[in-house]
C-alpha positions as CSV (number, residue, x, y, z in Angstrom):
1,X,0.0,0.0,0.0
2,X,0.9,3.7,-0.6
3,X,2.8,5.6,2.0
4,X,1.2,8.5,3.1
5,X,3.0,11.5,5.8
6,X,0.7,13.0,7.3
7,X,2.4,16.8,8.7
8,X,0.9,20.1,9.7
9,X,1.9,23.3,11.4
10,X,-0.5,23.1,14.3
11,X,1.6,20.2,16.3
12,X,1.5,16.7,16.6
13,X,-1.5,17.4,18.7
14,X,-3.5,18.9,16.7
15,X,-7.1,17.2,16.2
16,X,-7.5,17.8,12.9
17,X,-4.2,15.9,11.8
18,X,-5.4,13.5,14.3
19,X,-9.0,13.4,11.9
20,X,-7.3,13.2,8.6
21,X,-4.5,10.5,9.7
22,X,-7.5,8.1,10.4
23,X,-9.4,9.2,7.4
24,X,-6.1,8.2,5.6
25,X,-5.8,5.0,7.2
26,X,-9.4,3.8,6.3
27,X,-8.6,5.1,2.2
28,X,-6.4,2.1,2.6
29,X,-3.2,4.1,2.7
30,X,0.2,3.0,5.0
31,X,0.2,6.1,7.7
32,X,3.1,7.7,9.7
33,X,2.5,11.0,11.1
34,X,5.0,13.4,11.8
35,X,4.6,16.9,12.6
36,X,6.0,19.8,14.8
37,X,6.5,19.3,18.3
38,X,4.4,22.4,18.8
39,X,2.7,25.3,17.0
40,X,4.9,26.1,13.9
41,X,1.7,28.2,11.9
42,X,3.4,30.8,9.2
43,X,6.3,28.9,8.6
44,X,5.4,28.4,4.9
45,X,8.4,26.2,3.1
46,X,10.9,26.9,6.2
47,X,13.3,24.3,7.3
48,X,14.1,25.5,10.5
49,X,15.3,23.0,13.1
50,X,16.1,23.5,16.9
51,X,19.5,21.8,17.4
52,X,20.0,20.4,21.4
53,X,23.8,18.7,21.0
54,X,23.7,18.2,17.9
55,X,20.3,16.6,17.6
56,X,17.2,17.2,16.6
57,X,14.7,16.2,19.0
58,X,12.4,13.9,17.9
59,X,9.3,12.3,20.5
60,X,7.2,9.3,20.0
61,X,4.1,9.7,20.7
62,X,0.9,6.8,21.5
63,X,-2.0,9.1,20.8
64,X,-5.2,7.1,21.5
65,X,-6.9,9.4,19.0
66,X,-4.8,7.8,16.6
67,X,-5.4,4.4,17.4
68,X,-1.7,2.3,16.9
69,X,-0.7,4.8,14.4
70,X,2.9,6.1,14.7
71,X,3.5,9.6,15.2
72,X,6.2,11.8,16.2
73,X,6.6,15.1,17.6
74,X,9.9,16.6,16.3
75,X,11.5,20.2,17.0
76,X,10.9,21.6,13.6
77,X,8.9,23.5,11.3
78,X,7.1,20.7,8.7
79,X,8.7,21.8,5.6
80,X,12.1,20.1,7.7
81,X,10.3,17.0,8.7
82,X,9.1,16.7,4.8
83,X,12.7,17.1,3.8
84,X,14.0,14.7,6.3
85,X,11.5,11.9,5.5
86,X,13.4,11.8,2.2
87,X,16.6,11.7,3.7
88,X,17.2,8.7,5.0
89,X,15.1,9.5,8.1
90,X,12.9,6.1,7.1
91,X,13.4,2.6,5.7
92,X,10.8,3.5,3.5
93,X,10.1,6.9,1.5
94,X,6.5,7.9,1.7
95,X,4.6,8.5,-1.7
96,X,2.5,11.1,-1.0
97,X,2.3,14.2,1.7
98,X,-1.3,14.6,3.2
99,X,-1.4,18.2,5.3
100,X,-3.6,19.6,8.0
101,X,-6.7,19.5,8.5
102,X,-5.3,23.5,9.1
103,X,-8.3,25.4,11.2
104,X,-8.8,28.3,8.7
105,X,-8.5,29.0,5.5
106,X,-5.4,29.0,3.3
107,X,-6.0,31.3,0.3
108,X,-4.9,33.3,-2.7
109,X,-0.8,34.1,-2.5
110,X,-0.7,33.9,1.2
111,X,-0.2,30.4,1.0
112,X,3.4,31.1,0.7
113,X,3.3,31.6,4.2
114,X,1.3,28.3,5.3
115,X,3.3,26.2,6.9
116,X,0.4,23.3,5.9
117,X,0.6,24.3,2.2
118,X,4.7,24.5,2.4
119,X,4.9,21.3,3.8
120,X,3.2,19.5,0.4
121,X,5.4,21.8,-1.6
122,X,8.6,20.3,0.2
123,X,7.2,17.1,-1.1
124,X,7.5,18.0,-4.3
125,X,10.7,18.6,-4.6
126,X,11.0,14.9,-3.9
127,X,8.5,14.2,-6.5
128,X,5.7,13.1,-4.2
129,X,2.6,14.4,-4.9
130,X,0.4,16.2,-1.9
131,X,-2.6,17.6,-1.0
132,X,-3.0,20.4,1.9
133,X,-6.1,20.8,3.2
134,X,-8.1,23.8,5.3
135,X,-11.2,24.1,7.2
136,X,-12.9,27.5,6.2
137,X,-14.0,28.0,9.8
138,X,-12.7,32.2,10.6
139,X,-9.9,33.3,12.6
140,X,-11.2,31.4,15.7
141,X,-11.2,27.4,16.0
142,X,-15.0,26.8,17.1
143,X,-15.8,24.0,19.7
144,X,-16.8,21.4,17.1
145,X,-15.4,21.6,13.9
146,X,-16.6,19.6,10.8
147,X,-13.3,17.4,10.5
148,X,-15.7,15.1,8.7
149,X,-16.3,17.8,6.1
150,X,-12.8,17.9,4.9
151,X,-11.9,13.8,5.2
152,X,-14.8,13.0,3.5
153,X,-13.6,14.2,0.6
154,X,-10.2,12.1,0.4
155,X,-11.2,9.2,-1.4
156,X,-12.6,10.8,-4.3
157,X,-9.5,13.7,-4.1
158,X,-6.7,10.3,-4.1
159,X,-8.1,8.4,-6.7
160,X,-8.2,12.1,-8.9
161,X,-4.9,12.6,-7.7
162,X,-3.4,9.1,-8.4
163,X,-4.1,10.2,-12.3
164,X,-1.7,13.2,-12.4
165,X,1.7,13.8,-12.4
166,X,4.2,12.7,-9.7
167,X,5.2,16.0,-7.9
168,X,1.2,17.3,-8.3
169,X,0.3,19.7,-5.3
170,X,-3.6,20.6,-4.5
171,X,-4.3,22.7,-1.7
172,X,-8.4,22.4,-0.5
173,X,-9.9,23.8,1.6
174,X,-13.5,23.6,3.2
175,X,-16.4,25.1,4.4
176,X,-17.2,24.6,8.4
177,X,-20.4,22.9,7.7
178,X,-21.8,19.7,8.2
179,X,-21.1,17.7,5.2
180,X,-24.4,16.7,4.1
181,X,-24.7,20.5,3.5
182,X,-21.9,20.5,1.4
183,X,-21.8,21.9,-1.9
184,X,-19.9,20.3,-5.2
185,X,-16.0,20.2,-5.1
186,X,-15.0,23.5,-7.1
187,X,-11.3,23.9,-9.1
188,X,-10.6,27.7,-8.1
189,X,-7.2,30.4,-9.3
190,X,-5.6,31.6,-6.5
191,X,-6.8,35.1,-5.5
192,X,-4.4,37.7,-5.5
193,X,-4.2,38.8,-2.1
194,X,-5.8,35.8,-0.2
195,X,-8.7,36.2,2.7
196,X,-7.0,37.4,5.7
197,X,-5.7,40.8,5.8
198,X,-2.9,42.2,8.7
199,X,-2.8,46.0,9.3
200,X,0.2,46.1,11.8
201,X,0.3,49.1,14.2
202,X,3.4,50.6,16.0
203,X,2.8,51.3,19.4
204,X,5.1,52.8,22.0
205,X,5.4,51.6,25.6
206,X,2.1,52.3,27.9
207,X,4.7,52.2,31.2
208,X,2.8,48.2,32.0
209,X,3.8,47.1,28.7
210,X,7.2,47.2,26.4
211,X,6.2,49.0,22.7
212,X,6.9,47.1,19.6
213,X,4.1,46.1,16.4
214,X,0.8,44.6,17.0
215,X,-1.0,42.7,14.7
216,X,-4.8,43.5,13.7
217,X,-6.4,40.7,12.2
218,X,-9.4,40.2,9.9
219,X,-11.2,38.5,6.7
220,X,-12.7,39.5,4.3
221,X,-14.5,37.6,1.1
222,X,-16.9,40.0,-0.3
223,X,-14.5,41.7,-2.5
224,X,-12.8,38.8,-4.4
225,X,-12.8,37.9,-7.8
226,X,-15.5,35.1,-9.2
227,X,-13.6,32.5,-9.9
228,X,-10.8,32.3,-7.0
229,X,-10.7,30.3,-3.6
230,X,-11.8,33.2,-1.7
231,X,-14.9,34.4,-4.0
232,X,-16.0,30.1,-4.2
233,X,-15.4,30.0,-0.7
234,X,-17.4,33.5,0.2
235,X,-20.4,31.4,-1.9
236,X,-20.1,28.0,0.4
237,X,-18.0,26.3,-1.9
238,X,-15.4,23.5,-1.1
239,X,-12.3,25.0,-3.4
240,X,-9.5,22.5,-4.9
241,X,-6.2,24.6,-6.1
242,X,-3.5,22.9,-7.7
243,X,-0.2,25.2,-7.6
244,X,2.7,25.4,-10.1
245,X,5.9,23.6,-8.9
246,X,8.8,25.9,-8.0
247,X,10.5,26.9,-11.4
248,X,12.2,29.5,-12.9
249,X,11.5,31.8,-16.2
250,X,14.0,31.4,-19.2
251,X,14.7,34.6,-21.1
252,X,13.3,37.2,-19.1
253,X,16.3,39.5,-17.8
254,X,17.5,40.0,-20.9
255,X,20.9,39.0,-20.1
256,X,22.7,36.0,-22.6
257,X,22.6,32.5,-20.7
C-alpha cells in the first residue's frame, strides 16, 4: 500500500491531523505521522530546526486518537520534517504528503506563508505528490469543527490525484459545515491577495507594557474575484487549487545565458 505522511503546522497534537491521519488509514493508505513538536503556523516552506547537541529532538508519541498509528513530535517546522523523510530518516520513503486538517483558511498568495501548504510543496521537490487541506472555519477554532467535512472528501480527491503527475500539489480547503450540507467540489485560481488581511500598528510603551508592532487581524470575502478560492469559498463552496511547482522563467532578464 501507498505511504502517506501525514504533517501540519498546528503540532503533533492537533485534532485535525489527528482526523485526517484516520481518514487516511481507512482510504487504505500505509500512515506515519509526523509533525511539529508544537505550534509552527506561518512557517510556509521553512526548514528551521532547533539543534539540542547536535540533535534534533524527535518524541514518540501513543495518541489514543490515533489508534496504533505512529506519530512523532519533532523540533521543527514541517517543511524540515518533509525534507528529512526523504533523507534517510525512514526505511521506506512515503509517496504522498497529506497536510492539516489546518483550522482556517489557506487562500490566494498567502499560501506562501502556510506552513500546511509548504509542507506539500517540500514534497514536491521529492516528486511526491500532496494535497493540503483547510477548514474555512474564521480566525477562531470553534468547539466542534466539521473534521468530517474535509476527510470525507479524500477518497474521491486520491483516486483524482493518483491520475496526475508525480510532484502534483492541491491545496483544499472547506467550508465549516456539516457535510451533508456540502456543496460540489470546485477547481478555483488563486486570488491575488488571499482572505486574511494584517494592518500592523506601532505602538510605544504604555509604562505596564514594552512598545513594539501589533497585529490587527481580519477577513474578508466580499471583495474577491469570481472564480478564486476566496470568491467560491465566500459562496459555500469546497475549493481545490492545484499550484505550479517551484521553477524558474527562461529569457526574461535580458541578459545572454
Amino acid at each position: 500500500m501507498p505511504l502517506a505522511l501525514l504533517t501540519n503546522d498546528d503540532g503533533v497534537h492537533a485534532p485535525g491531523l489527528h482526523a485526517l491521519a484516520r481518514a487516511a488509514r481507512d482510504a487504505g493508505l500505509d500512515v506515519i505521522v509526523a509533525a511539529p513538536a508544537g505550534d509552527a503556523s506561518g512557517a510556509g516552506g521553512s526548514v528551521r530546526c532547533v539543534l539540542t547537541d547536535g540533535h534534533i529532538g524527535v518524541t514518540e508519541h501513543e495518541i489514543p486518537a490515533l489508534d496504533g498509528i505512529p506519530a512523532y513530535g519533532v523540533d521543527a517546522d514541517p517543511g524540515f520534517i518533509v525534507r528529512a523523510a526523504g533523507q534517510g530518516w525512514f526505511d521506506r520513503e512515503p509517496d504522498l504528503v497529506l497536510s492539516g486538517i489546518n483550522p482556517g483558511a489557506n487562500t490566494g498568495g498567502q499560501v506562501l506563508h502556510s506552513g500546511t501548504v509548504g509542507a506539500v510543496l517540500a514534497g514536491t521537490l521529492n516528486g511526491w505528490s500532496g494535497i493540503a487541506f483547510s477548514l474555512h472555519c474564521g480566525l477562531r477554532l470553534p468547539e466542534r469543527p466539521n473534521w468530517a467535512s474535509a476527510t470525507g472528501l479524500l477518497g474521491e480527491l486520491l483516486e483524482r490525484l493518483a491520475g496526475r503527475p508525480a510532484g502534483t500539489a492541491w491545496s483544499v480547503n472547506v467550508p465549516d459545515v456539516p457535510q451533508p450540507e456540502l456543496p460540489a467540489l470546485r477547481e478555483a485560481r488563486l486570488c491575488d491577495s488571499g482572505a486574511v488581511r494584517v494592518r500592523m500598528v506601532h505602538r510605544g510603551p504604555d509604562g505596564e507594557r514594552p512598545g513594539g508592532l501589533r497585529a490587527l487581524v481580519s477577513e474578508h470575502y466580499g471583495e474577491a474575484e469570481p472564480g478564486t478560492d476566496v470568491a467560491l469559498l465566500a459562496a459555500g463552496h469546497p475549493t481545490i487549487t492545484e499550484l505550479a511547482p517551484i521553477g524558474h522563467r527562461a529569457g526574461a532578464t535580458g541578459y545572454p545565458g
